[in-house]
VEXMARZA-648431 format. One line per field, with one value per residue (C-alpha): z, x, y. Coordinates in steps of 0.2 Angstrom, whole numbers. Layout:
# VEXMARZA-648431
zz Z,...
xx X,...
yy Y,...
This chain:
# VEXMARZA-648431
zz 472,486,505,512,532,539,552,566,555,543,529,519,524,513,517,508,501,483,478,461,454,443,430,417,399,398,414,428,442,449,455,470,470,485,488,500,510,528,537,531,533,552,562,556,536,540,549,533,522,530,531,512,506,518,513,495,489,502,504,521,522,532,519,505,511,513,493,491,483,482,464,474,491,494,511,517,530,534,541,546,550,535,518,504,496,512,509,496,495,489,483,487,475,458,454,440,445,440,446,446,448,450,437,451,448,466,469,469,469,468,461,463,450,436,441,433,442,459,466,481,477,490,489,496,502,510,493,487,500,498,516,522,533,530,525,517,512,507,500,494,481,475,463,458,445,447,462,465,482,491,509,521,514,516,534,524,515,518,525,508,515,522,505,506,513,516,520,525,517,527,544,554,545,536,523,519,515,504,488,477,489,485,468,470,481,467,455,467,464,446,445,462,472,460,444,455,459,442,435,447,447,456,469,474,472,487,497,495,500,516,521,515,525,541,538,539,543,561,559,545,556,543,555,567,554
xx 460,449,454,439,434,420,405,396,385,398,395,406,410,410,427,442,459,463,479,485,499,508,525,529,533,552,553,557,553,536,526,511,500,489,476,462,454,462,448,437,450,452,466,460,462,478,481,474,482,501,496,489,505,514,506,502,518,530,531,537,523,538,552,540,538,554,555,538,531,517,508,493,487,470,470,452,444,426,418,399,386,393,384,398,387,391,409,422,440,455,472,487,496,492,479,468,449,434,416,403,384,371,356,349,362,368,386,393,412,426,443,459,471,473,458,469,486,490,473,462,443,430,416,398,398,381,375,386,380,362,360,350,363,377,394,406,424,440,452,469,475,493,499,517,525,536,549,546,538,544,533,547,546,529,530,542,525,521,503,494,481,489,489,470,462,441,430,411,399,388,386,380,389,377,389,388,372,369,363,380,390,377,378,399,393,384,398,410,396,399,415,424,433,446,435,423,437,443,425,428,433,451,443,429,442,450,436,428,447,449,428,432,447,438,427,437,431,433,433,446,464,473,490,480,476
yy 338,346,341,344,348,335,343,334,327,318,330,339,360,371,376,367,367,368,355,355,343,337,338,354,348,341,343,328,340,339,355,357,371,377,388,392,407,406,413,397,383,376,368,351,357,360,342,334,341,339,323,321,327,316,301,302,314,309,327,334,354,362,357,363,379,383,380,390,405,416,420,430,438,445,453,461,472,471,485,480,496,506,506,510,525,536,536,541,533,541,532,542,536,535,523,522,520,509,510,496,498,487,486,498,512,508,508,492,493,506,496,507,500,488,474,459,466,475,483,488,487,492,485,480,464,464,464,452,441,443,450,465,474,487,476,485,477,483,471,472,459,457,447,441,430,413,415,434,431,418,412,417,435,436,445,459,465,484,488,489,498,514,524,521,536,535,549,551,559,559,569,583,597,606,608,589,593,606,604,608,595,581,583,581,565,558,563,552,539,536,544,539,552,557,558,569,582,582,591,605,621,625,634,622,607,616,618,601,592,605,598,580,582,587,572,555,539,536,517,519,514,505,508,499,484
């Protein structure tokens, strides 16, 4: 079932909430699932759906959340004005690292971890989107299993963007420009930050951290976030 948002004009939006129902084999209990993008679902969502559950499941939302968990959270940041081919992303932590490119060879997305577990992907949205301006998105996705997290936890979460660390590569420095850092900025292209640094000698690792270091993405606050 899709509890849909109705416009001035009496049509449907294209924003919704996704509720799923029903009873597990040998069991008596029943079970609701939920899901929607909050940033698309308004007040009035919200009001219709209370009342749906109210009226068709007899369930009370407050009393159901208390009872709740969460199986996955996708938290994102947009940054407009910046295209994802001028800037290099680096996981503290441990992370395995996937590229994507498009049929163009253009960088599409850089995933940081396992894509179907716990992972950050940054990505272009603006192509995504089939828009013409610079949109590039970071997004965080967690995932649990049956009663790991439940709703009322949900405010105990760690920032998971802080171990993410972005850098430009481009600038005024004329060292961002010469031609043996280009060609590490095109091995982080199809390699991502870490893969670049790997084909490097000890001594040039060094010196390409200490400028990269110099460099960080002034728009990048995730302590902020």
């Amino acid at each position: 079932l899709r509890v849909y948002d109705v416009d001035s004009d009496g049509m449907l939006s294209d924003a919704f909430i996704l509720v799923q129902f029903g009873f597990k084999k040998n069991e008596k209990a029943a079970w609701v699932r939920v899901e929607y993008n909050p940033s698309q679902v308004s007040p009035a969502h919200y009001a219709r759906f209370e009342k749906f559950l109210f009226d068709w499941l007899n369930i009370n939302l407050p009393q159901m959340l208390t009872k709740a968990w969460v199986t996955r959270l996708d938290v994102c940041i947009d940054v407009k004005g910046v295209d994802i081919e001028d800037i290099a992303v680096y996981a503290a932590k441990k992370r395995k690292t996937h590229i994507v490119l498009g049929n163009d060879g253009k960088l599409e997305t850089v995933y940081l971890g396992k894509r179907s577990g716990n992972h950050i992907r940054v990505y272009d949205k603006a192509r995504e989107q089939k828009v013409t301006e610079q949109w590039t998105r970071a997004e965080s996705s967690q995932r649990w299993k049956k009663n790991k997290m439940p709703v009322a936890n949900l405010m105990q979460l760690g920032n998971p963007f802080l171990a993410l660390k972005i850098y430009e590569l481009t600038g005024k420095s004329a060292q961002l420009h010469s031609s043996s850092f280009n060609l590490f900025k095109d091995s982080v292209r199809y390699r991502g930050m870490k893969g670049a640094l790997k084909q490097l000698p000890k001594s040039l690792k060094k010196k390409y951290m200490k400028l990269l270091a110099q460099h960080p993405a002034p728009w990048w606050q995730p302590e902020n976030f």
